[in-house]
C-alpha positions in Angstrom: -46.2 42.3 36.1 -44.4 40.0 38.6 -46.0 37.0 37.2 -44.6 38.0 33.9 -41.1 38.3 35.4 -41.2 35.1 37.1 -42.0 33.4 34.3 -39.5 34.8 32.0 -36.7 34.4 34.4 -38.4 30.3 34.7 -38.1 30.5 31.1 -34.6 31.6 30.8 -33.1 29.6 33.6 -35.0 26.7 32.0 -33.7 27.2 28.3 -30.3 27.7 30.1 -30.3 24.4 31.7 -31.1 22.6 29.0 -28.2 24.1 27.3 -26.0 23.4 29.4 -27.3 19.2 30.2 -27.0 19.3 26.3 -23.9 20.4 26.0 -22.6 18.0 28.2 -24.4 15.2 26.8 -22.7 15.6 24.0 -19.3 16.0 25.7 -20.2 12.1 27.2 -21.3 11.0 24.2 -17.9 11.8 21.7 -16.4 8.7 20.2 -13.2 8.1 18.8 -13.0 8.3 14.5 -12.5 4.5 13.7 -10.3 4.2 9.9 -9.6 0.4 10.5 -8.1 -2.3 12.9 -4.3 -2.8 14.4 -3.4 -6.4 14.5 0.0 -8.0 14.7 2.1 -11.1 14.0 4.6 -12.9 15.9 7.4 -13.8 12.8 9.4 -16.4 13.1 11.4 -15.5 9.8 11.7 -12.2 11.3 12.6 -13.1 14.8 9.8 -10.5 16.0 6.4 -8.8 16.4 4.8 -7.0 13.4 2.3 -4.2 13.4 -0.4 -4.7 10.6 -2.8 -1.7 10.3 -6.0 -3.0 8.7 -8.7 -1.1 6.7 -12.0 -3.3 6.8 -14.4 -2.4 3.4 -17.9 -0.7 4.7 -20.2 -3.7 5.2 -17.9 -6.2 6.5 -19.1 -8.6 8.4 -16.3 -11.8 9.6 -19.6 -13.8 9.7 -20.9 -13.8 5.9 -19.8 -15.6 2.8 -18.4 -12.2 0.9 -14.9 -12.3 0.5 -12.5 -9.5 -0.7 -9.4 -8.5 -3.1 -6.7 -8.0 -0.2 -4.2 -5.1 -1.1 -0.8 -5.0 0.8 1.0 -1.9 1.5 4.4 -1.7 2.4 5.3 1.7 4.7 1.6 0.4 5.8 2.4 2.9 9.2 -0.4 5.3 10.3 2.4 7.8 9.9 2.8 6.7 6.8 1.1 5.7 3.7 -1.7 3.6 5.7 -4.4 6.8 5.8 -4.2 8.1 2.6 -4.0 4.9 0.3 -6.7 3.4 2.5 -8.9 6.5 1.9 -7.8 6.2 -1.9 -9.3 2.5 -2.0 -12.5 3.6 0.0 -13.4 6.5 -2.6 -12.8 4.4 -5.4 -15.1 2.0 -3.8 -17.9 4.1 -3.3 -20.8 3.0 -5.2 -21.0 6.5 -7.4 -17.7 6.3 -8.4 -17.4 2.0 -8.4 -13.9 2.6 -9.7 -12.3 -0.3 -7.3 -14.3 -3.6 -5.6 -14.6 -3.1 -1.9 -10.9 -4.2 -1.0 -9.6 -5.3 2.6 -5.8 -2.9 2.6 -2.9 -4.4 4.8 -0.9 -1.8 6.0 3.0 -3.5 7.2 3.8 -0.9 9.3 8.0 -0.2 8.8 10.8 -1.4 11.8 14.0 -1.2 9.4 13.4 -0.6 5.8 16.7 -0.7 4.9 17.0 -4.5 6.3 13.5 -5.5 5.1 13.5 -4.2 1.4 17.0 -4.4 0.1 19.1 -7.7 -1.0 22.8 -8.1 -0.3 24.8 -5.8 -2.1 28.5 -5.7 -3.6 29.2 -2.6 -3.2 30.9 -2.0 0.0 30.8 1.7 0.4 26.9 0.4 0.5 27.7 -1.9 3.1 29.7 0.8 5.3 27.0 3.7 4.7 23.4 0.8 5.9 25.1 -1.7 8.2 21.5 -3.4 8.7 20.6 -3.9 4.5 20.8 -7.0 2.8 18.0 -9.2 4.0 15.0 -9.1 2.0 15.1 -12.5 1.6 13.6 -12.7 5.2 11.1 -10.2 4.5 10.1 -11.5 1.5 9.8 -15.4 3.9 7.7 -13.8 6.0 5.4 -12.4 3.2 4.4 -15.9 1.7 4.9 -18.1 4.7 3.6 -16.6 7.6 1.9 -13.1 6.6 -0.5 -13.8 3.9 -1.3 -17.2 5.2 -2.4 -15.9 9.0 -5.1 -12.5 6.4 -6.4 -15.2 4.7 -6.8 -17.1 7.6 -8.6 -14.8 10.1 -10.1 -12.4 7.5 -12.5 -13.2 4.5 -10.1 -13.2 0.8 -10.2 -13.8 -2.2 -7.3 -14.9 -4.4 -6.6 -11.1 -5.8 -3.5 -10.2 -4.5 -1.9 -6.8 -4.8 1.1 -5.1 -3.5 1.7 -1.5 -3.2 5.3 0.2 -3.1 7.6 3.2 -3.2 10.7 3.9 -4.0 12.6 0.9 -1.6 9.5 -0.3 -1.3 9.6 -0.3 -5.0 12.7 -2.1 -4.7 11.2 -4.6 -2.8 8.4 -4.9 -4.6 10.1 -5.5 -8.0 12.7 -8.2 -6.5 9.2 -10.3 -5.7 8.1 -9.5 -9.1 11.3 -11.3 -10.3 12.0 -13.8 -8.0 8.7 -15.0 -6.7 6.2 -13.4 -8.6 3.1 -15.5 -8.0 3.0 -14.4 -4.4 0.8 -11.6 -5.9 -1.3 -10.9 -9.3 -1.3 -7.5 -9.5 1.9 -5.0 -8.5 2.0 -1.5 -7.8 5.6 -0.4 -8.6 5.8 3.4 -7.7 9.4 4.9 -8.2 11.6 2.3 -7.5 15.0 2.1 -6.1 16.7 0.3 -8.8 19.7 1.7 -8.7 20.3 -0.6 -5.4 23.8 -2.9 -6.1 24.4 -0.9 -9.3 20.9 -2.2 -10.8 21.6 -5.6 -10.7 18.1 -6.4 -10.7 17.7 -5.1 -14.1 20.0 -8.0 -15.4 18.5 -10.8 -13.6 16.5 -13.3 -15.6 12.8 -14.1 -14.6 10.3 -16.8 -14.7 7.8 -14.1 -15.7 10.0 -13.6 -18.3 9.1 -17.2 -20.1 6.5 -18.2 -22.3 5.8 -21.1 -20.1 4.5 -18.9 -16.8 0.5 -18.7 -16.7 -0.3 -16.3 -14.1 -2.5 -13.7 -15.2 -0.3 -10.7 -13.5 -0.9 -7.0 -14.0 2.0 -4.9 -13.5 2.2 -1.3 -12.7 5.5 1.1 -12.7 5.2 5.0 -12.3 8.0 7.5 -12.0 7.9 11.2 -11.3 10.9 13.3 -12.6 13.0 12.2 -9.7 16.7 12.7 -11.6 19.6 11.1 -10.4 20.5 8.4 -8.1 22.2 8.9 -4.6 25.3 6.0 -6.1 28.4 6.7 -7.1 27.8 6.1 -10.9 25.3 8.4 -11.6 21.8 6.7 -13.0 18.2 8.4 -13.5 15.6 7.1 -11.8 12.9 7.6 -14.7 15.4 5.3 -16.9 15.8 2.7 -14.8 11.8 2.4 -14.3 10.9 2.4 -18.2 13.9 0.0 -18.5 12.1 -2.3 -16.3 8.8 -1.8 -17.8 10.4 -2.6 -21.3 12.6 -5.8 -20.1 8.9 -7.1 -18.9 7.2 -6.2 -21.9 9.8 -8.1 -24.2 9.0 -11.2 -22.8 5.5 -10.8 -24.8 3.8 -13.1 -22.5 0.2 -12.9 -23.1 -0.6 -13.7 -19.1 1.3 -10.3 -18.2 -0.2 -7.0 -19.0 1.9 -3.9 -17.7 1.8 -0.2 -18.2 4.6 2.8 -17.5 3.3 5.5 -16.0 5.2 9.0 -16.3 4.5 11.9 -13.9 6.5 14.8 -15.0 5.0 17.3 -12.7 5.4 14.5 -10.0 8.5 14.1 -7.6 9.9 11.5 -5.0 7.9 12.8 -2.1 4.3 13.2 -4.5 4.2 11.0 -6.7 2.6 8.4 -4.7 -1.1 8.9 -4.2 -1.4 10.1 -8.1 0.0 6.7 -8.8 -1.8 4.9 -6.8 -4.9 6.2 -7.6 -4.1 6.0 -11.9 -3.3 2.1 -11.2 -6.9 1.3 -10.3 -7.8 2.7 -13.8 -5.5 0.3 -15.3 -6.5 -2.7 -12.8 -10.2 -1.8 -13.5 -11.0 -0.1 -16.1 -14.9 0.9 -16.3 -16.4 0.2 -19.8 -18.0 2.8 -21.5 -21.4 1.7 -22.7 
């Protein structure tokens, strides 16, 4: 009967043990969750240091021949829009969906978007009410001169360039589109902020605009029912968007394919994952066999 004790209470004490050298093996063996890379770049334009959060595809590998669709994201901060676009373009990448090609996502995480996204304006309550706004120009410098030149420098790219923005992001977003549109192919314009300098943008001319421009370019605008502006003459957001999508769409250039999105059960703060997500149908559209 003692024997029988003994060896239960071996047992136990045992079982115990190992329990407990388990337990804190796998204490010492947690690691953190991984979602990408954080780089940076010293910009001369911008007189600075910029954060770049970076979301590598599954089965990259710096050393191989494979190259990859880059896709920029303005508010690229982890508190941001970084996570949730990135995890967007990693679904759609999966091979049972195959919705999106494996894609390297540039997240430009924000310092002062106000400074970085707007142009000057006339409008000098504007000018009283953001002190820093006005100078896109630089922002939009360090894009082509310095930014996309140092990614497709140290990572491996293609030449499918897209760009992903919200509201002054959208602002941003559609000024490139205008102004220096070949800096990307394919634009995600998600509620923009059109109504910056009394829409000014909406009556600037364009070389996208002319027959004579060959860039294949695939433009994407999406609204939510947003309403009206924060200016002093009142303009609706969702107007200003389709106006923009029409005053592309007259120029009939056969290089530039664009498409108006509407969300009416969408709103300023939601309407940007939806978005996102419908303009990779419209990018890449899976035949039907």
């Amino acid at each position: 009967m003692n024997k029988f004790f003994t060896l239960t209470f071996l047992f136990l004490s045992t079982t115990i043990i190992f329990s407990q050298n388990n337990k804190s093996k796998t204490t010492e063996t947690n690691k953190p969750f991984v979602l990408g890379v954080i780089d940076e770049i010293q910009s001369k334009e911008l007189g600075e240091k910029r954060i770049l959060n970076i979301y590598l595809p599954e089965g990259y590998n710096p050393s191989a021949d494979k190259k990859y669709p880059v896709i920029y994201l303005l508010d690229g901060s982890a508190n941001e829009d970084f996570i949730h676009i990135s995890g967007l373009v990693q679904f759609n990448s999966f091979e049972w969906i195959n919705q999106v090609p494996k894609s390297i996502v540039v997240g430009i995480a924000t310092v002062d978007r106000r400074r970085d996204f707007t142009f000057p304006t006339t409008l000098e309550n504007d000018k009283t009410r953001f002190p820093t706004a006005g100078h896109s120009d630089k922002f939009i410098a360090f894009i082509e001169k310095e930014l996309q030149p140092f990614i497709d420098k140290k990572y491996k790219t293609t030449e499918s360039k897209m760009i992903i923005g919200q509201s002054l992001g959208g602002l941003l977003e559609t000024e490139i589109l205008l102004k220096k549109p070949s800096l990307f192919n394919k634009y995600v314009i998600v509620s923009p902020s059109l109504w910056w300098d009394n829409a000014s943008l909406l009556n600037s001319d364009s070389e996208i605009l002319k027959e004579n421009f060959n860039q294949k370019t695939e433009i994407y605008i999406a609204v939510g029912k947003e309403g009206l502006t924060p200016t002093a003459i009142p303009r609706v957001m969702e107007v200003d968007a389709n106006l923009l999508a029409e005053k592309i769409k007259f120029s009939k250039n056969k290089n530039i394919k664009i498409y108006f999105d509407y969300f009416p059960e969408e709103n300023h703060g939601t309407i940007l994952h939806p978005a996102v997500a419908n303009s990779f149908k419209f990018f890449y559209p899976i035949v039907k066999e």
